[in-house]
N, C-alpha and C positions, 0 to 999 in steps of 0.2 A: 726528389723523385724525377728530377728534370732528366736524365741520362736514361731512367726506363724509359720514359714517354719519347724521348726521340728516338729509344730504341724500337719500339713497337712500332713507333711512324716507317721507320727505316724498313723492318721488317714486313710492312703493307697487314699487319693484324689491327684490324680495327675491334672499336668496344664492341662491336656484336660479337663478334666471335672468339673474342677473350673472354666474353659475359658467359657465353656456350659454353668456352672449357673450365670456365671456372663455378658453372652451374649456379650463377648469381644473375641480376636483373643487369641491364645496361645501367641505369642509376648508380648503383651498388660499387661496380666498375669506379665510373668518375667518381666518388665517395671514395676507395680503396686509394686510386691514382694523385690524390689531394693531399693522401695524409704524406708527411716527411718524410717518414722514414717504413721500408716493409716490414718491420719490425713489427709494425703496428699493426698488421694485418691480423684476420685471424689465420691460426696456426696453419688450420690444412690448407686456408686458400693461398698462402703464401709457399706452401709445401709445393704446390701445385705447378703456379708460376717457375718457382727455381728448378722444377722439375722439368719444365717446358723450356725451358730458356739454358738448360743442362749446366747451371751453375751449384753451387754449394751454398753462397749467402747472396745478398739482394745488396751491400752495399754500394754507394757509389763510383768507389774504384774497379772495383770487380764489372759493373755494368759497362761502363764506360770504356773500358776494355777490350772488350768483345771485339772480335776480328769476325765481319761479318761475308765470311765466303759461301761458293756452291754449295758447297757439303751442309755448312752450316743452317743455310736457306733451307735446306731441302731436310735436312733433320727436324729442323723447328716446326714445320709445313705438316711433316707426319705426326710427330707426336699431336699438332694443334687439331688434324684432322681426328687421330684415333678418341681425342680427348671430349673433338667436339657433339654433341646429341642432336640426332636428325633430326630438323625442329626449321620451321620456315623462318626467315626474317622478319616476317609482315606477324607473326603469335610475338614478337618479341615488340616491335613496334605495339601495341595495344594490349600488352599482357598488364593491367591494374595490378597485381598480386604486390602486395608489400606498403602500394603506397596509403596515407590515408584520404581520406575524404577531400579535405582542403586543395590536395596534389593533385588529385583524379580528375578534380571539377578545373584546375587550371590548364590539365592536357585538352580536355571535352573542347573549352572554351580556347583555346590555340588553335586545336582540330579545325573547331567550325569559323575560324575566322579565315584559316588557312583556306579550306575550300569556298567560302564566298568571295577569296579576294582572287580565286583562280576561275570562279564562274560569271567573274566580270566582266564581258563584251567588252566593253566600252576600254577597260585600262588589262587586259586579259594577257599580252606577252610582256609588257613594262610590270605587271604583276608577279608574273611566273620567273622572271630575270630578278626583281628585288626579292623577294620568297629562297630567291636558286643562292641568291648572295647572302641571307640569312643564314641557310645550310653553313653558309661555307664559316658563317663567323661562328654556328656552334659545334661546328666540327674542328674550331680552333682556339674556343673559350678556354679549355685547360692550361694555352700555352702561350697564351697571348691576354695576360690581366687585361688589358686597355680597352677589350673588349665590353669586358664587364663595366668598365665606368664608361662607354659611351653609351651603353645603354640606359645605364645608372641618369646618366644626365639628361636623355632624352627624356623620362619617364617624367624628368624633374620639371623640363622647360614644357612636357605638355602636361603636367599639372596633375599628372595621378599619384607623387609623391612629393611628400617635402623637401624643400630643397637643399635643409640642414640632414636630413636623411644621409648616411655614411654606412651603405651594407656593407662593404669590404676594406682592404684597406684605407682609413680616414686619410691619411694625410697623403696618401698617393694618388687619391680619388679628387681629393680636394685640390691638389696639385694641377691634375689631368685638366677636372672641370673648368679651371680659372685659364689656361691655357685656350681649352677647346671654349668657351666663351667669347675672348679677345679675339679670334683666329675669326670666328662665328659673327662677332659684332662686325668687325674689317667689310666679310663678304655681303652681308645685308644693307650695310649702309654704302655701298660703292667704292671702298676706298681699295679694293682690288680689282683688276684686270688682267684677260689673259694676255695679252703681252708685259704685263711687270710681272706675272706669272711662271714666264716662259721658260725660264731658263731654271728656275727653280722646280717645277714639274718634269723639268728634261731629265735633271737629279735623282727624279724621286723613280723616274722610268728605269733608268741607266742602275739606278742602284737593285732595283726590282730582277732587272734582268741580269745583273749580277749576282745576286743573291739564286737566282732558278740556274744559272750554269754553273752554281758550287752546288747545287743538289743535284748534278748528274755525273753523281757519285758511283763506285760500284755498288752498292746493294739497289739503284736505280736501273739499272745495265740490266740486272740480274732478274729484277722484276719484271722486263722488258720482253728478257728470254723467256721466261716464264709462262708470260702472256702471248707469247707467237706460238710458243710448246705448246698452249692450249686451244690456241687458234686451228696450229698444223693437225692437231688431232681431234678439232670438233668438238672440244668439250668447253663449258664456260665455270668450271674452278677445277681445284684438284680433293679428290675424296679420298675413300679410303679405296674404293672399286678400282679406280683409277693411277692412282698415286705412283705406284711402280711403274707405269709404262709414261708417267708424263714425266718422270725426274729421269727416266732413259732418253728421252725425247731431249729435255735438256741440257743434257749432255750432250747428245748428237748435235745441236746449233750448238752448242759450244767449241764444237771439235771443227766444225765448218769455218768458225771465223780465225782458227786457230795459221 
């Protein structure tokens, strides 16, 4: 499923709004996007997808294929709009429906530590910046395991689980841990500094920003235009009200830089 999930990313369709057109919870989503193969979906919500995405099957050469142009963009956009149910983000953010008990009292209990660690004076933007950096790691847990075992490990070294505990995969978890450990031991006992540092974080920058100018790809460009299209015309997405006159719009900047 790796080739959907970068396909969607590329396409700027996030889980709320694929949860929309596919009339399922955001949970339900990352549950669907886990399994291996769309095979395994259920029937119509895969029907769905392949309908939206104007393919015939879900496998990985067919996805990965896809030649992601204007037209393209702009076809995907309408059907996602016509598909999607006029429904706020914030009923989707708090909609319990589905989960059970145990699940619901772990959102509650997120919730409220989220908001007391944002109504703390004292640590209130150093708070809202680690909170804003959270987001960003579970808006990339699907695609990035290592996530999940640093979490995994944190939970361990402050004692809320055991440390033989292995939720995902064991032997890559356990790999991660003994690594992220040693690295950990290093930094707390002194035997790192930033100048032996140095040149090694210059690495990890250089490669960072290598990595951000191969994603300024054309479906990046496209989104870009997208986003002025909706600028020039005062609107902040594209709907169904709308839809025709901002993909004329897109075109027009496209013809400008032409």
């Amino acid at each position: 499923m790796n080739s959907l999930n970068e396909l969607l990313q590329e396409l700027g369709i996030s889980k709320v709004r694929l949860a929309k057109y596919l009339n399922v919870s955001r949970q339900m989503v990352y549950n669907y996007l886990e399994l291996e193969d769309i095979n395994k979906w259920p029937k119509e919500k895969k029907i769905l997808l392949l309908k939206l995405l104007d393919i015939e099957d879900g496998d990985e050469n067919t996805i990965s294929s896809i030649k992601i142009t204007t037209d393209y963009l702009m076809a995907v956009e309408n059907r996602l709009n016509q598909g999607v149910k006029n429904s706020s983000d914030m009923d989707n953010y708090f909609d319990m429906k589905g989960l059970n008990k145990e699940e619901q009292t772990l959102i509650a209990d997120i919730t409220y530590l989220l908001k007391e660690k944002l109504l703390d004076e004292n640590k209130k933007e150093e708070n809202k910046h680690a909170i804003n950096y959270l987001y960003h790691m579970l808006q990339s847990i699907d695609n990035v395991p290592e996530i999940k075992y640093i979490l995994g490990y944190m939970s361990k070294t402050t004692g809320f689980i055991n440390p033989e505990e292995y939720a995902f995969d064991e032997e890559h978890q356990f790999i991660f841990e003994g690594i992220l450990y040693s690295a950990l031991t290093l930094y707390n006992n002194g035997g790192a500094s930033k100048s032996k540092l140095e040149e090694s974080h210059k690495r990890f920058v250089q490669e960072i920003e290598q990595k951000n100018e191969e994603k300024l790809s054309r479906t990046q460009q496209l989104n870009t235009i997208k986003i002025q299209a909706l600028r020039e015309l005062g609107y902040n997405q594209i709907n169904e009200q709308n839809a025709a006159e901002v993909f004329e719009k897109i075109a027009e900047i496209q013809s400008r830089k032409v």
